[in-house]
C-alpha positions as CSV (number, residue, x, y, z in Angstrom):
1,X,100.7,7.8,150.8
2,X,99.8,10.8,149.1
3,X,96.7,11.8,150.9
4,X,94.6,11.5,147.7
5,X,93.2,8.4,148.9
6,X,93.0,6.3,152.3
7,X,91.5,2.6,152.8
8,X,90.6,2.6,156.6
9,X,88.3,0.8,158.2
10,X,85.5,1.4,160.9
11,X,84.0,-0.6,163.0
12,X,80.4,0.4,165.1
13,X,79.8,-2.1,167.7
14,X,76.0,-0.9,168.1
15,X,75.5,-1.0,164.5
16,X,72.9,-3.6,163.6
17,X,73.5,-3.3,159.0
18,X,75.9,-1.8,157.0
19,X,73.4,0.9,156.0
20,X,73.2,2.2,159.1
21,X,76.6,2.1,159.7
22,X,77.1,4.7,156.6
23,X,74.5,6.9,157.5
24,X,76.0,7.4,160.3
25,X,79.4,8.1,158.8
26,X,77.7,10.5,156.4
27,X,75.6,12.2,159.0
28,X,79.0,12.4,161.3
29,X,81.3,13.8,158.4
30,X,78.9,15.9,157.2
31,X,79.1,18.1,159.8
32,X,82.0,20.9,159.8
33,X,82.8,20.1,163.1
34,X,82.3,15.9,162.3
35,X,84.9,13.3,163.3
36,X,85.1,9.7,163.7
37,X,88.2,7.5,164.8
38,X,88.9,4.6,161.7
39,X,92.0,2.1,161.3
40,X,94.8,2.5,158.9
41,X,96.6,-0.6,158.9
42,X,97.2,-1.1,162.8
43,X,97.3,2.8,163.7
44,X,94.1,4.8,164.4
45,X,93.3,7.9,162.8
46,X,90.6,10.8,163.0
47,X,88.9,11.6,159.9
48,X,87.4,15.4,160.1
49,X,84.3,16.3,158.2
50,X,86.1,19.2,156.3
51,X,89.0,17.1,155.0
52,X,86.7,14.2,153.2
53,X,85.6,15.3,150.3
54,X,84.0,11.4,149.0
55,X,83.4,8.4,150.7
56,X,83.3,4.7,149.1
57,X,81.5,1.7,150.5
58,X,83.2,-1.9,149.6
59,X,83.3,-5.2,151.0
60,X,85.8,-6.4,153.2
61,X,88.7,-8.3,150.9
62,X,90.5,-7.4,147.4
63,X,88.7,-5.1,144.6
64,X,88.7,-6.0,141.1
């Protein structure tokens, strides 16, 4: 793992759509001080705001 990319996952238990989920993300990391917890594999990890430079949306499953 290079650090140049990460697949993790988070999960909002309150969330009621996917939209709102990633606003929320955005909103969150978009902050300096911004953080969320997300799943790497079976680990958890903190994302900080000032280390993500993009975030991409997919589906759950393989991209083609």
């Amino acid at each position: 793992m290079t650090g140049d990319r990460l697949d993790v996952v988070y999960d909002d238990v309150e969330a009621t759509d996917a939209g709102s989920v990633v606003d929320h993300v955005v909103r969150t990391l978009a902050d300096d001080a911004g953080m969320i917890r997300v799943r790497h594999s079976d680990r958890t990890v903190v994302l900080y705001g000032r280390g993500v430079a993009a975030i991409e949306v997919e589906p759950r499953g393989a991209v083609l």
